[in-house]
C-alpha positions as CSV (number, residue, x, y, z in Angstrom):
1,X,-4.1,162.3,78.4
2,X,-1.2,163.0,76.1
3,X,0.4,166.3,77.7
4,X,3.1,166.1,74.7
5,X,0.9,165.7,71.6
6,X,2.0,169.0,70.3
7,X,5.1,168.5,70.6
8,X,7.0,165.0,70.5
9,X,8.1,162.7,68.1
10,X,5.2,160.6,66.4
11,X,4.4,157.3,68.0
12,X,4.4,153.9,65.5
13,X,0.7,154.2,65.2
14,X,0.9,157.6,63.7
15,X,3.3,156.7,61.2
16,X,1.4,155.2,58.6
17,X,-1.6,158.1,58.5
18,X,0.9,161.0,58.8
19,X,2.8,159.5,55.7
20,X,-0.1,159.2,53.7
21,X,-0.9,162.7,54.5
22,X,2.3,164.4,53.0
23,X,2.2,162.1,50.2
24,X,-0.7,164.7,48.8
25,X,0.5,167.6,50.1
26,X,1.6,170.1,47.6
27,X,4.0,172.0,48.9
28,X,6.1,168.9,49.9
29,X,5.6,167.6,46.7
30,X,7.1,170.6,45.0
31,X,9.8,171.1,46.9
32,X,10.8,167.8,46.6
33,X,10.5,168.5,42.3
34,X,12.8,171.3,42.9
35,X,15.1,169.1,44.3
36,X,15.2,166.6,42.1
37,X,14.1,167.8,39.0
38,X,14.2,171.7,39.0
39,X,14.3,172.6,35.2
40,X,11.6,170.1,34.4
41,X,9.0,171.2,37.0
42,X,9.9,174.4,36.9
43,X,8.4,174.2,33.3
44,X,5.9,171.6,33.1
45,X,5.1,170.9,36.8
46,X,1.3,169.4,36.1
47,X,3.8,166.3,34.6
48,X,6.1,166.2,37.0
49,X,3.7,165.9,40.3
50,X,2.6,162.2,39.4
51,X,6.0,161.5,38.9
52,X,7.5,162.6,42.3
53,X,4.2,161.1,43.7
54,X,5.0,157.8,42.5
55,X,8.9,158.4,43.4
56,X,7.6,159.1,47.0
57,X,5.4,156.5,47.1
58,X,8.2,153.8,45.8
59,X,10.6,155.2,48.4
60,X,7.9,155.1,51.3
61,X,6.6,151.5,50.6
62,X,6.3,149.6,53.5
63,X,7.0,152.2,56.3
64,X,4.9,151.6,59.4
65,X,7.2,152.1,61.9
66,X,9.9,155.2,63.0
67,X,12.7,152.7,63.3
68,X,11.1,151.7,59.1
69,X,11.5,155.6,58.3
70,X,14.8,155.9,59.9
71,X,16.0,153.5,57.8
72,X,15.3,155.2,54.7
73,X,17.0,158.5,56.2
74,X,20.0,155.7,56.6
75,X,19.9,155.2,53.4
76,X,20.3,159.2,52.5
77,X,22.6,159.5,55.1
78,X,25.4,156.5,54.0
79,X,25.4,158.3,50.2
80,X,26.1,161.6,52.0
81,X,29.1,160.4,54.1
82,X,30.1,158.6,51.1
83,X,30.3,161.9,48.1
84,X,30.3,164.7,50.5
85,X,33.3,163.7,53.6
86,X,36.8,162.4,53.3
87,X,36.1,160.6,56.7
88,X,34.1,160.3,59.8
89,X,35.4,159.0,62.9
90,X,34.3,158.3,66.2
91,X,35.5,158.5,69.6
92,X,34.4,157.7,73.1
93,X,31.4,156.5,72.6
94,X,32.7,153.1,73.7
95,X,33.0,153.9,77.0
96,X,29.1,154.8,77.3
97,X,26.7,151.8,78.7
98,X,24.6,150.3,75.3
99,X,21.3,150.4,77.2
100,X,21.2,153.6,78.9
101,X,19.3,157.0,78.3
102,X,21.7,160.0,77.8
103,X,21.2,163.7,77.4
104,X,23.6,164.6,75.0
105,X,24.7,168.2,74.4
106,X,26.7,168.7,71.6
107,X,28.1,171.8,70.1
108,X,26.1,173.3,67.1
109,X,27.4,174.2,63.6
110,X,25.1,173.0,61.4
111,X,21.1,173.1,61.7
112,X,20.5,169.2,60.4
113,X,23.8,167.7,60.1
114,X,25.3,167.8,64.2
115,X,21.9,165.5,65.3
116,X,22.3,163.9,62.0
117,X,25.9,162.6,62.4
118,X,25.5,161.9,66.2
119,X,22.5,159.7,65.2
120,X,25.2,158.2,62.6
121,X,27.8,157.3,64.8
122,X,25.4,155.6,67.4
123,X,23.4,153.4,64.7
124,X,26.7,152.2,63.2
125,X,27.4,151.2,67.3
126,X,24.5,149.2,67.4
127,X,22.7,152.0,69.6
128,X,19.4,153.6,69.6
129,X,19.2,156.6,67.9
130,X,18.5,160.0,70.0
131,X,14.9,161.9,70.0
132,X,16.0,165.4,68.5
133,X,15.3,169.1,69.8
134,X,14.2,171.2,66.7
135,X,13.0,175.2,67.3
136,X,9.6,175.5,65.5
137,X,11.0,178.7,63.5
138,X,13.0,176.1,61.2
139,X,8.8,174.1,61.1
140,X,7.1,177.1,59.0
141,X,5.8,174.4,56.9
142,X,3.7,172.1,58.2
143,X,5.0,169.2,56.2
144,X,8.7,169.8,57.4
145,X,7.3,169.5,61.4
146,X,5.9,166.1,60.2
147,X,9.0,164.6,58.4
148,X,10.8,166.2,61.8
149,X,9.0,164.4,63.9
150,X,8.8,161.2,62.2
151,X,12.7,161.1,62.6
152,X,12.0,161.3,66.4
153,X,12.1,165.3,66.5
154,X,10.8,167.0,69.6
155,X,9.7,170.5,69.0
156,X,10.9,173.5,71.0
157,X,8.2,176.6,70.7
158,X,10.6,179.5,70.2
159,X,7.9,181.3,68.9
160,X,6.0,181.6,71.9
161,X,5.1,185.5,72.7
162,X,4.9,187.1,76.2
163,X,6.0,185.9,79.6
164,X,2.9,183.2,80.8
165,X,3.5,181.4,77.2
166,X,6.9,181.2,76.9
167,X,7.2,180.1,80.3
168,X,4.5,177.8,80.0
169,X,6.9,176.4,76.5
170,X,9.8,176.0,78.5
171,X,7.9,173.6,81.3
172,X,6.0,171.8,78.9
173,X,9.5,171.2,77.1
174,X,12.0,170.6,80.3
175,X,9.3,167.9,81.6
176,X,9.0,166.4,78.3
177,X,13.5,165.4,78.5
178,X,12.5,164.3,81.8
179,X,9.7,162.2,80.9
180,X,12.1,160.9,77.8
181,X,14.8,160.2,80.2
182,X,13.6,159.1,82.9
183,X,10.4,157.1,82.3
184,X,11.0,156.1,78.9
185,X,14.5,155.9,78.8
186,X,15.2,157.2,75.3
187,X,18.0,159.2,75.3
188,X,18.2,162.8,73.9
189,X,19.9,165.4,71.5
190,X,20.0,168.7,71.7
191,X,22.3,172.0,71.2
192,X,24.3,173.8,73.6
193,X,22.9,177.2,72.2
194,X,20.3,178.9,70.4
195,X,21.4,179.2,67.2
196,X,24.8,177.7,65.3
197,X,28.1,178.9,66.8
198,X,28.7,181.0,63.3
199,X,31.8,182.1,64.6
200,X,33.8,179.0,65.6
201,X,33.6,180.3,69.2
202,X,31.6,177.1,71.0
203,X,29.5,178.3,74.4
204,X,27.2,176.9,76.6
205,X,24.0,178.8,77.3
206,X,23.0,178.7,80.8
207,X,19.6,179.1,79.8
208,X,19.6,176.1,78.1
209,X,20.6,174.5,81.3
210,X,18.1,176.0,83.7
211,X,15.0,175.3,81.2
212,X,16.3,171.8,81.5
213,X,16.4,172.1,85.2
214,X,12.6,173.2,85.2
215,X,11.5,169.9,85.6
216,X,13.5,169.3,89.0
217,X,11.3,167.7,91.5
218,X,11.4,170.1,94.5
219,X,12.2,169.3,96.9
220,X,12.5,165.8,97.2
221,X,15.4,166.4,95.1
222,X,18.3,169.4,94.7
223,X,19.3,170.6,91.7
224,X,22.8,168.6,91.4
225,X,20.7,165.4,92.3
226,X,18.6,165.8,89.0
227,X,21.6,166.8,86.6
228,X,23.4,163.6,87.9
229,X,20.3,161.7,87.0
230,X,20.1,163.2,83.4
231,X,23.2,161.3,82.3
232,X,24.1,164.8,80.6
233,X,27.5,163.6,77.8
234,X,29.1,166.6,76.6
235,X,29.4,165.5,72.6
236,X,31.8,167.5,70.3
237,X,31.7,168.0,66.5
238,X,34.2,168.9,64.2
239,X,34.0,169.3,60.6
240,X,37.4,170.0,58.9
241,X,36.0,172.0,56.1
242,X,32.1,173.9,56.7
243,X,30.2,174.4,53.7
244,X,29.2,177.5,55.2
245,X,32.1,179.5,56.0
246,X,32.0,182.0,53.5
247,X,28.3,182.6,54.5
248,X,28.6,183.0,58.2
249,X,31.6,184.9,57.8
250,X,29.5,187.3,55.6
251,X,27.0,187.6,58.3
252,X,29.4,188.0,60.8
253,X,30.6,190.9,58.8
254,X,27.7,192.5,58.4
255,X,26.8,192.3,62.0
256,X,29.8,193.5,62.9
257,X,29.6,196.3,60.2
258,X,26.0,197.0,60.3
259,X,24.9,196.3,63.7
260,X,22.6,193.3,62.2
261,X,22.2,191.1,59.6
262,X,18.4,190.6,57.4
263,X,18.2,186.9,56.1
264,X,16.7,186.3,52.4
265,X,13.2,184.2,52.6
266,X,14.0,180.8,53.0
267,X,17.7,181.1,54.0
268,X,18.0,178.7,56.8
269,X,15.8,175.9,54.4
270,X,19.3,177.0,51.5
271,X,21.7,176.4,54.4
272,X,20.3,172.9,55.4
273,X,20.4,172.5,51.9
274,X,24.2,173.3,51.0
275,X,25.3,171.9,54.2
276,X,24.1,168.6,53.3
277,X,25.4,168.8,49.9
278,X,28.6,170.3,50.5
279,X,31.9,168.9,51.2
280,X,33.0,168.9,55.1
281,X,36.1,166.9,54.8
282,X,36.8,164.7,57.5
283,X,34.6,164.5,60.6
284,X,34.7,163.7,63.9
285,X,32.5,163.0,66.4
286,X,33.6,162.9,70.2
287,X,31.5,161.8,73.0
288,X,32.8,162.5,76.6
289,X,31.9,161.1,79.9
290,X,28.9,161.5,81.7
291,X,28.4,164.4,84.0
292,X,28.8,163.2,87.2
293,X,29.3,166.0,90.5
294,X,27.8,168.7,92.7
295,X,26.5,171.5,90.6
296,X,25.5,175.1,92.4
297,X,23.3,176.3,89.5
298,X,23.1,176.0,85.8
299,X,26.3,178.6,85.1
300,X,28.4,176.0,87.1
301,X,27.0,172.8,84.4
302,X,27.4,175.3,81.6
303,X,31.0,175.9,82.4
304,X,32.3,172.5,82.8
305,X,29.8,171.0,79.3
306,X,32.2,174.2,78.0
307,X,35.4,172.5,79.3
308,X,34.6,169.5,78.0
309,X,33.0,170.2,74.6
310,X,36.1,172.7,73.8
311,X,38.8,170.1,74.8
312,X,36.9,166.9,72.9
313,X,37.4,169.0,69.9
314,X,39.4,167.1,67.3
315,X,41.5,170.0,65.3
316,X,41.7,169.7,61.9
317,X,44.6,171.3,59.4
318,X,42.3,173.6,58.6
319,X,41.9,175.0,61.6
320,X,46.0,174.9,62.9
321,X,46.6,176.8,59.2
322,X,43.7,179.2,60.0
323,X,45.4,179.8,63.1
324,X,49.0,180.0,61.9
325,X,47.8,182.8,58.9
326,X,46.2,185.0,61.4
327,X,48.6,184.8,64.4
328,X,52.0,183.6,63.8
329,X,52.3,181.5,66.5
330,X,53.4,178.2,67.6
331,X,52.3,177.6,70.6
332,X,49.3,175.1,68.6
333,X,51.9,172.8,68.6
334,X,51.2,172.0,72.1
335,X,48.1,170.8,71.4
336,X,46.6,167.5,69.7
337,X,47.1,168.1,66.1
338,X,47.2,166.5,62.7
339,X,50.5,166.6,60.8
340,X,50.2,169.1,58.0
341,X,50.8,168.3,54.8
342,X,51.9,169.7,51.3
343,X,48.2,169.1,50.0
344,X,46.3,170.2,53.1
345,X,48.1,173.9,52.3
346,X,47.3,173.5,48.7
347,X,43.8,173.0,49.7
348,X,43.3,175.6,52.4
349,X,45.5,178.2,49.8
350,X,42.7,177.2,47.1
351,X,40.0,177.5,49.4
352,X,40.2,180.7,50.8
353,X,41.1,181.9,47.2
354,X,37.4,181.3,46.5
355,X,36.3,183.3,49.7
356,X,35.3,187.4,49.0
357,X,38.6,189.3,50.5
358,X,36.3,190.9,52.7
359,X,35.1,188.3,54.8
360,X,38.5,186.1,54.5
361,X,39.8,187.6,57.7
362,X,36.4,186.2,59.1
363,X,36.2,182.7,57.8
364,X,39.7,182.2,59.0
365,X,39.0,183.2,62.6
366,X,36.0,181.4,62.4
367,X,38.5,177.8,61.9
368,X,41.2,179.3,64.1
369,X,38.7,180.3,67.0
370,X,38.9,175.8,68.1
371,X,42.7,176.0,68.5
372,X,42.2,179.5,70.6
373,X,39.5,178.3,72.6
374,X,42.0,174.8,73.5
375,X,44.9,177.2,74.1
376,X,42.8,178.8,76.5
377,X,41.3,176.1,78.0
378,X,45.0,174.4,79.0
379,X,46.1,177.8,80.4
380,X,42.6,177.9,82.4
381,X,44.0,174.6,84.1
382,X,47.5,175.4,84.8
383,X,46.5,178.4,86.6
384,X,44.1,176.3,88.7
385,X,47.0,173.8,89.1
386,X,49.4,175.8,90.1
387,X,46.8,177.7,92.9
C-alpha cells in the first residue's frame, strides 16, 4: 500500500499515462496558447488548439521517464539563465558528499525559481536533482499538480481545515521527508517559511521544523538524534535584482496601510510568470554545511538554519546602495561586498526611477534588509564572544 499516492512525486511508470492525459486537457492547453500565442488564440482559439497540441506533443516525444521530463525543464531552464541573469554562481556545494541524501532549507523569494535554481546548480555538479515541497494553494488546477509532480514535487496540503486534518497533513507529510531521506535516499527541497520573505527579512519558522520533527521515532531516538540524521544544509539565495520588488513592496504597503492586502484572481500564477521572465541580475546560490549538534527543540534548529542562511547570503550592489540611500552608514563596509561601480549606480538610480514614489521607501528596505540582517548577525557573535 502506497501511503503517499496523494501526495509525492510520480514514479517512472506514471509518467507516460499522466503525460498523455494533459496533452487533452483544455485548460493546460489554453494556457499554454496564452503563453505563446496570446493575440492569435485569443481570437481564433478553435485554430490555435491543434497547433499547441502538436507543439506539446513535439516537445514531449519520447518522455518515459522523470529524469526524460527533467531534461526538457533543462532545456527551459539554460534559455532562462541565459536572457534573463547576468550570472549565476555557486558556492559550497563542493564540500557536500555526491551520493548523499540532504534536506535542504533554503530561503524563499520566489515561488518557482529558489527550487528551480538549486535544482540548477546541483545538475550542472553532476548531482541528483532534489524532490520539491509545493503548498496545494499554488495546485488549483489540476494540470499544474501533475506537471508539479512530474518535476519530482511533493505536495504539502495547506488547505486542510480543522485540527484532526491538518494534523493528520502534517504527519502524512513529515513521514513522507523521512521516508525520502532515509529509506530512499533522495534528497529534499523545501522553504524555510510559509510564504516568500516579501520583505527581504529571511526567518526560519519553527513550525516548519517541528512538522519535520513529527516523524521522530520515539523513543528509540531523541529529537537531536533525528535532526542529525536528516543531513539538514542551510542553502541561501540571492538575486541581485527581484522582478518583484515593486509588487511586494506594494503589498507591503498596503498591509502596513490597510491592515491587509486582497490578491487579484490568479496573482501568484502572474508572479511565477514575471519572475521567470524577468531580469534578476546576477545570482548566487550558497550551500552551507550540514547540521551537525545537540538541538533542545525546533526554536534552537530554527535559529542556527537563521545564522547560517543570513551569513551565506552573497550581497549584491543593490543591496549595499539600498542600504547606503536609506541609512547613511558605513558600517556595510565591514562586511563581504562587491565593489560598486559607476554603472551599478546608474542602474539602481534607473531602477528605482521606475518604482511608484510610494512604495520606493519599501523596495529599498526590502534590498537593504540582507546587509541589516549580516550587521546584526556579526554583532550577535561578538557579544557572545566577548561573554
Amino acid at each position: 500500500m502506497d501511503d503517499f499516492a496523494e501526495i509525492r512525486p510520480y514514479h517512472d511508470d506514471e509518467v507516460v499515462p499522466v503525460l498523455g492525459k494533459l496533452l487533452v486537457d483544455p485548460e493546460l492547453l489554453n494556457v499554454v496558447a496564452n503563453l505563446r500565442i496570446p493575440r492569435l488564440n485569443r481570437y481564433l482559439p478553435w485554430l490555435v488548439r491543434p497547433i499547441i497540441t502538436w507543439y506539446l506533443r513535439r516537445e514531449l516525444k519520447g518522455v518515459s521517464s522523470v529524469a526524460g521530463f527533467q531534461l526538457i525543464i533543462k532545456r527551459y531552464m539554460d534559455a532562462m539563465i541565459e536572457d534573463h541573469t547576468c550570472s549565476f554562481n555557486v558556492s559550497g556545494l563542493d564540500a557536500l558528499e555526491s551520493d548523499a541524501a540532504y534536506l535542504f532549507i533554503s530561503n524563499h523569494r520566489d515561488i518557482a525559481l529558489d527550487p528551480a535554481f538549486v535544482n540548477y546548480a546541483l545538475y550542472h555538479h553532476e548531482r541528483d536533482t532534489v524532490r520539491i515541497a509545493i503548498g496545494d494553494n499554488l495546485l488549483s488546477k489540476p494540470f499544474a499538480a501533475d506537471l508539479m509532480r512530474l518535476n519530482k514535487s511533493f505536495i504539502v496540503r495547506r488547505s486542510a481545515r480543522g485540527p484532526r486534518q491538518m494534523l493528520a497533513a502534517f504527519r502524512q507529510l513529515a513521514n513522507y521527508i523521512r521516508f525520502s531521506l532515509l529509506e530512499e535516499r533522495s534528497s529534499i527541497w523545501i522553504a524555510q517559511r510559509e510564504g516568500r520573505a516579501k520583505d527581504g527579512n529571511d526567518a526560519t519558522e519553527a513550525a516548519v521544523i517541528k512538522m519535520i520533527g513529527m516523524a521522530q521515532q520515539k523513543p528509540d531516538e531523541s529529537f537531536s538524534d533525528y535532526i542529525n540524521k536528516l543531513n539538514i544544509v542551510p542553502v541561501s539565495i540571492s538575486y541581485e535584482w527581484d522582478p518583484l520588488d515593486a509588487a511586494k513592496a506594494q503589498e507591503l504597503v498596503h498591509v502596513e496601510r490597510d491592515g491587509a492586502y486582497l490578491k487579484a484572481e490568479h496573482e501568484d500564477l502572474k508572479s511565477i510568470a514575471l519572475g521567470v521572465l524577468g531580469n534578476k541580475g546576477d545570482v548566487h546560490v550558497s550551500f552551507g554545511a550540514p547540521l551537525k549538534g545537540e538541538f533542545a527543540d525546533a526554536a534552537v534548529v530554527a535559529a542556527v538554519l537563521d545564522e547560517a542562511i543570513i551569513d551565506q547570503y552573497r550581497l549584491h550592489a543593490s543591496n549595499v546602495l539600498a542600504y547606503k540611500r536609506l541609512y547613511n552608514d558605513d558600517s556595510w563596509r565591514e562586511l563581504r561586498v562587491p565593489k560598486i561601480t559607476d554603472a551599478d549606480v546608474a542602474e539602481f538610480e534607473k531602477r528605482f526611477a521606475k518604482i511608484p514614489q510610494e512604495f520606493r521607501v519599501k523596495a529599498m528596505e526590502i534590498y537593504a534588509n540582507p546587509v541589516r540582517n549580516q550587521l546584526r548577525s556579526r554583532d550577535l557573535r561578538a557579544v557572545d564572544e566577548a561573554v
